[in-house]
N, CA, C and O of each residue as an XYZ file, in Angstrom:
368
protein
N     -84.170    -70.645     10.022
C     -82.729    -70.437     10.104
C     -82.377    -69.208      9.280
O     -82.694    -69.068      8.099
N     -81.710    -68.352      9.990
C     -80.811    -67.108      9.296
C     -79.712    -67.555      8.606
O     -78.936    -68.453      8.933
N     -79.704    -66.758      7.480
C     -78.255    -67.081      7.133
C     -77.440    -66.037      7.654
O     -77.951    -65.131      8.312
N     -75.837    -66.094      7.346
C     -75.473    -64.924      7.869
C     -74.904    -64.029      7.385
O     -74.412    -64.146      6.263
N     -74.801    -62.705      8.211
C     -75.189    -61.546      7.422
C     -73.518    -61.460      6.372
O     -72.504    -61.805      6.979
N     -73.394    -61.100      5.188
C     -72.709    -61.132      4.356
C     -72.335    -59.676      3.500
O     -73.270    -58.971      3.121
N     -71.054    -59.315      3.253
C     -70.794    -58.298      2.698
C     -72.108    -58.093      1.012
O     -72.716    -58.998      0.440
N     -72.112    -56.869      0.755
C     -73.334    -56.607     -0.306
C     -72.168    -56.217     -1.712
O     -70.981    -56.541     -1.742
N     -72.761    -55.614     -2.553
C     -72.377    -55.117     -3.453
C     -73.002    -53.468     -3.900
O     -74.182    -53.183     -4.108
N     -71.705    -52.460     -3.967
C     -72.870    -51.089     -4.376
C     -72.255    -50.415     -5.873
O     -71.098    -50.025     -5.721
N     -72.561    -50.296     -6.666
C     -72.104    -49.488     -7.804
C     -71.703    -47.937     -7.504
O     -72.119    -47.365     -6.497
N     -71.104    -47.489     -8.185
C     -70.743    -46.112     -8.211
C     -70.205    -45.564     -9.408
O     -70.377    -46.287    -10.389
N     -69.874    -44.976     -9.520
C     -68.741    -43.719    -10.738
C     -67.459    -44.610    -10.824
O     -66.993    -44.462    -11.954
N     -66.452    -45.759     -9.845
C     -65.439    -46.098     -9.755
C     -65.778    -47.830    -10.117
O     -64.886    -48.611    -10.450
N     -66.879    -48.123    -10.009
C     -67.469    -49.398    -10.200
C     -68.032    -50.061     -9.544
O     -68.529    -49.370     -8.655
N     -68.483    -51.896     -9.339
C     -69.027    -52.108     -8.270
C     -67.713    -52.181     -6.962
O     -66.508    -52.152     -7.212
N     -68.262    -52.268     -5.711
C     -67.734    -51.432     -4.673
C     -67.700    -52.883     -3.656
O     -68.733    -52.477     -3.124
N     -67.568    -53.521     -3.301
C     -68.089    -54.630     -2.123
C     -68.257    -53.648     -0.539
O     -67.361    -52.849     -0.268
N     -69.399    -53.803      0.361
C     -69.217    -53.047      1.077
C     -69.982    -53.895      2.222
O     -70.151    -55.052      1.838
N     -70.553    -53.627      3.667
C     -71.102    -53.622      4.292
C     -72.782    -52.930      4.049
O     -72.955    -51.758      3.716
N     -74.088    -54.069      4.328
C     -75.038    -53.643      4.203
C     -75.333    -52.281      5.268
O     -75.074    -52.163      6.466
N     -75.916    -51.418      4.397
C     -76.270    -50.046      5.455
C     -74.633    -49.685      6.055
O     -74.204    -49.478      7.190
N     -74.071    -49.719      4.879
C     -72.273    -49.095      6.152
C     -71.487    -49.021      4.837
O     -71.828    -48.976      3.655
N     -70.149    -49.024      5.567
C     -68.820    -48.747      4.538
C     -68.403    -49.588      3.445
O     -68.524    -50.809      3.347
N     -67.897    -48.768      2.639
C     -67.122    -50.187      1.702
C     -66.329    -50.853      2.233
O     -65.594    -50.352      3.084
N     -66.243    -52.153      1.899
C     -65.074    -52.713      2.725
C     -63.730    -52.343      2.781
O     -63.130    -52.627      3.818
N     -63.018    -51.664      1.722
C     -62.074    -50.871      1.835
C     -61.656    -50.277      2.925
O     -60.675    -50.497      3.635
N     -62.900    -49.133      3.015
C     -62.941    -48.788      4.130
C     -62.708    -49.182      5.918
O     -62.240    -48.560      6.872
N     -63.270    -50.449      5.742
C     -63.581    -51.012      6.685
C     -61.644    -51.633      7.722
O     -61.144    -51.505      8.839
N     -61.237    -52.349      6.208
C     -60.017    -52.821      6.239
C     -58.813    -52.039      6.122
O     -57.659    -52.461      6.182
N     -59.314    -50.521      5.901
C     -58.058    -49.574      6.344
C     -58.455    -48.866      7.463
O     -57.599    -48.052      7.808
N     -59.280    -48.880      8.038
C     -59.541    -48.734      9.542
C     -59.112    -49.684     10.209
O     -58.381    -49.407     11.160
N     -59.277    -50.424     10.062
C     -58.633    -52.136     11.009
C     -56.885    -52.001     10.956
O     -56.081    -52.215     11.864
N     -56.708    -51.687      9.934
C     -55.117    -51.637      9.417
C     -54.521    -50.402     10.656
O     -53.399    -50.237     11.134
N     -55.871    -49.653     10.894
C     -54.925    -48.266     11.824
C     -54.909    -48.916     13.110
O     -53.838    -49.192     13.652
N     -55.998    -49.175     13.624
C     -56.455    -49.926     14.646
C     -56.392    -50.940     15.512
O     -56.563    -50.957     16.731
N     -55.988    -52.231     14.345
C     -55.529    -53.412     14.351
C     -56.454    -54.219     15.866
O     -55.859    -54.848     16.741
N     -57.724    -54.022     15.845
C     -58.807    -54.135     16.976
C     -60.231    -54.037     16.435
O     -60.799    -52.955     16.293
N     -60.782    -55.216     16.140
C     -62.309    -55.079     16.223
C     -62.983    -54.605     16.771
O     -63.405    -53.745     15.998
N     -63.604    -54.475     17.884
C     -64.249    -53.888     18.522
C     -63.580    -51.937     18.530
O     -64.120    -51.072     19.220
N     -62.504    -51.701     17.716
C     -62.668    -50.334     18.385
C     -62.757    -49.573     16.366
O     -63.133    -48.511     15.870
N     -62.209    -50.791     15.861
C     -62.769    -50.654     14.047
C     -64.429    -50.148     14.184
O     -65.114    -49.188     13.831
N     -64.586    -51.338     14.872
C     -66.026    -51.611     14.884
C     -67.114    -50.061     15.343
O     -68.174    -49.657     14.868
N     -66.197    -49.517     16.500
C     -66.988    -48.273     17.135
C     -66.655    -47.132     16.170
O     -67.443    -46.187     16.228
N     -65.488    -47.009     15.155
C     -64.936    -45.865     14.731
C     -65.875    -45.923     13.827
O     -66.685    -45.005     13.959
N     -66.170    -46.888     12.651
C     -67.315    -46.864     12.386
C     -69.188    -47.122     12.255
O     -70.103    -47.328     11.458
N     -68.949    -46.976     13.300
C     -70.536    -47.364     14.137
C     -71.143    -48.727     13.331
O     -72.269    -48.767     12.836
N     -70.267    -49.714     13.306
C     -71.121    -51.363     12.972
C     -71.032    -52.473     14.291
O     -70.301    -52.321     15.269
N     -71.715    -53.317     14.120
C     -70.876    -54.471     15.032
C     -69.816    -54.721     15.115
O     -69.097    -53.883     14.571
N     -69.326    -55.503     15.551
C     -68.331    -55.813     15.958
C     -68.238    -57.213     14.650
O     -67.251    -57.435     13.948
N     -69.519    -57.967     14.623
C     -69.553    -58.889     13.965
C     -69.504    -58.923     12.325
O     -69.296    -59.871     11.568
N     -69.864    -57.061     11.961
C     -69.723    -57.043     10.760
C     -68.600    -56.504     10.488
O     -68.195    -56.178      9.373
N     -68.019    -56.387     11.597
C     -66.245    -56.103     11.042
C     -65.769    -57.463     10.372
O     -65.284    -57.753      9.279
N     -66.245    -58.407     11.905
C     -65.132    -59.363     11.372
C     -65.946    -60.233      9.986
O     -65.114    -60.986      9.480
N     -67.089    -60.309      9.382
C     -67.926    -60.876      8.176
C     -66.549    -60.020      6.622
O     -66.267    -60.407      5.488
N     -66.092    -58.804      7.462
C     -65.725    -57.521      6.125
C     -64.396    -58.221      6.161
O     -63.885    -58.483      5.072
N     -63.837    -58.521      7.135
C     -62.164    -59.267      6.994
C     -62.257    -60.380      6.509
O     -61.711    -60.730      5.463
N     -63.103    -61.205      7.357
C     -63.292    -62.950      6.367
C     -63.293    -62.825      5.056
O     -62.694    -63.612      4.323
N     -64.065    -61.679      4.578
C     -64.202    -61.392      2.941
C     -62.713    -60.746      2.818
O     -62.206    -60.955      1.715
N     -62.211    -60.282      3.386
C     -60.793    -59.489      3.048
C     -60.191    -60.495      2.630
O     -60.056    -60.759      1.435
N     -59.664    -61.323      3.780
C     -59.181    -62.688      3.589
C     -59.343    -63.615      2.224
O     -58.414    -64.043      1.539
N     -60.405    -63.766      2.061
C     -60.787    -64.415      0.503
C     -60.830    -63.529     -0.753
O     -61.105    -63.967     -1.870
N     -60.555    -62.334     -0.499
C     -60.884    -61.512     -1.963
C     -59.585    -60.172     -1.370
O     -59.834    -58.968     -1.431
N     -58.343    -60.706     -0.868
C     -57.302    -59.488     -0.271
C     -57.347    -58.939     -1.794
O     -58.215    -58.135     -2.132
N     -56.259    -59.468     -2.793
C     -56.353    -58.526     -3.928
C     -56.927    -57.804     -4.282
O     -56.429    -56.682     -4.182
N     -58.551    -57.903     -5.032
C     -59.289    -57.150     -4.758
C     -59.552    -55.281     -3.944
O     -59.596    -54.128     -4.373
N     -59.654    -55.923     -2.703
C     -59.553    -54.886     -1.877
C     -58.266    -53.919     -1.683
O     -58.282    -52.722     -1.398
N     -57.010    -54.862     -1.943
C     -56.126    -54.447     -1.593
C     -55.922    -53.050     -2.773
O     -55.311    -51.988     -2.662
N     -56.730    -53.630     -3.879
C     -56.329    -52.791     -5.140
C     -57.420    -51.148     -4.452
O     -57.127    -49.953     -4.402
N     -58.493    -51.806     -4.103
C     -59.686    -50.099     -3.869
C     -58.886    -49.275     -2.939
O     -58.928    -48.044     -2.941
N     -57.898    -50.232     -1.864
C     -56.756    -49.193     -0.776
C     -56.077    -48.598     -1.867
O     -56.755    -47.617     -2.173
N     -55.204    -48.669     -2.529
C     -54.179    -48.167     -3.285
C     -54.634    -47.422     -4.035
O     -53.915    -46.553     -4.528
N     -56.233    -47.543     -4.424
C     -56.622    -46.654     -5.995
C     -57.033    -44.990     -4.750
O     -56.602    -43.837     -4.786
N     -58.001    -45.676     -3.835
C     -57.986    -44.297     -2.901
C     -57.050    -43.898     -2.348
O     -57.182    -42.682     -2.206
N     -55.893    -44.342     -1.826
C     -54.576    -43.587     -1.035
C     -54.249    -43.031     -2.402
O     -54.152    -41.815     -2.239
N     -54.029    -43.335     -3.688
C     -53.363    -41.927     -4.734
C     -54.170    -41.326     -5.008
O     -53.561    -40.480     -5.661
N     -55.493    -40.946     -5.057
C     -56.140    -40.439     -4.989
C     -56.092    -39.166     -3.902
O     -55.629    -38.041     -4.093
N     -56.701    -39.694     -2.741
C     -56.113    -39.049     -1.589
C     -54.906    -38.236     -1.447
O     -54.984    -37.188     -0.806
N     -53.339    -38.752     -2.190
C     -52.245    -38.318     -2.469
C     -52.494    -37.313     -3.666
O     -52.258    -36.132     -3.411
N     -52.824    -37.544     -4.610
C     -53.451    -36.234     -5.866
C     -54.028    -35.351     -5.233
O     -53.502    -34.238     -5.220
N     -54.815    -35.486     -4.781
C     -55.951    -34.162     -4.040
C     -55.095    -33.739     -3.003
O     -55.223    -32.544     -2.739
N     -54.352    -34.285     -2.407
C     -53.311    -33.345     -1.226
C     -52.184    -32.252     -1.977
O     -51.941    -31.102     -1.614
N     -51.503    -33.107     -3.303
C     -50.721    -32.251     -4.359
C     -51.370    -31.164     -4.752
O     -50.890    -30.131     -4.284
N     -52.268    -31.029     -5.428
C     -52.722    -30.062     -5.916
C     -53.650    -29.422     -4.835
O     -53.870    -28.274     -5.222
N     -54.317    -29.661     -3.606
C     -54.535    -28.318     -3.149
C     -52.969    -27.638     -2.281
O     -52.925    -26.410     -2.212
N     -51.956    -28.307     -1.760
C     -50.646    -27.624     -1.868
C     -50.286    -26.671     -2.971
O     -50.191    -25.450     -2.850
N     -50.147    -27.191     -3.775
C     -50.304    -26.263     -5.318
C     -51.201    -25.411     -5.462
O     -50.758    -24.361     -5.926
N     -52.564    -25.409     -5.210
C     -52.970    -24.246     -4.705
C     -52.540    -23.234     -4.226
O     -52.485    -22.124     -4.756
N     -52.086    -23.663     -2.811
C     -52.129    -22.742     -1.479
C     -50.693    -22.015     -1.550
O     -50.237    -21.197     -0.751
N     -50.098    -22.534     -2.725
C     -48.433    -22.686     -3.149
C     -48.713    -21.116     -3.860
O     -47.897    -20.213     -3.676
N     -49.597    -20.972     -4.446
C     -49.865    -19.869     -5.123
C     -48.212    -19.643     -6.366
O     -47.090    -20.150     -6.363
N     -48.704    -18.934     -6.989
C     -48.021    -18.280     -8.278
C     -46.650    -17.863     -7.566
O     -45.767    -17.295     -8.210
């Protein structure tokens, strides 16, 4: 008997990460779904099953906070790095 396949854990510079084995963080996973709102086309945008989409939401589901916090820490992030290369391009 298999068990089944289950979100992993990866460390980084930002901390540990919960993600998909061989694939995205789940973050990731669940702000693609958020655009999408469709498994199977989550699933193709980032080349997994279909089945490890939905393993990355079940975990969404039980650990939303969590995740919800890695969306928000990367969208200002994302939002910083858009400010300042504007500010850049803003020149003197």
């Amino acid at each position: 008997i298999r068990a089944p396949p289950r979100p992993t854990s990866a460390w980084g510079p930002a901390g540990r990460r919960p993600g998909l084995m061989a694939g995205p963080d789940l973050w990731e996973v669940v702000a693609v779904f958020r655009s999408f709102g469709d498994v199977k086309r989550t699933a193709d945008w980032l080349d997994q099953s279909s089945g490890a989409i939905e393993i990355a939401l079940r975990y969404y589901e039980e650990h939303r906070s969590e995740i919800d916090d890695w969306i928000r820490r990367n969208e200002e992030a994302a939002e910083a790095a858009e400010r300042i290369a504007r500010a850049r391009h803003a020149g003197p």
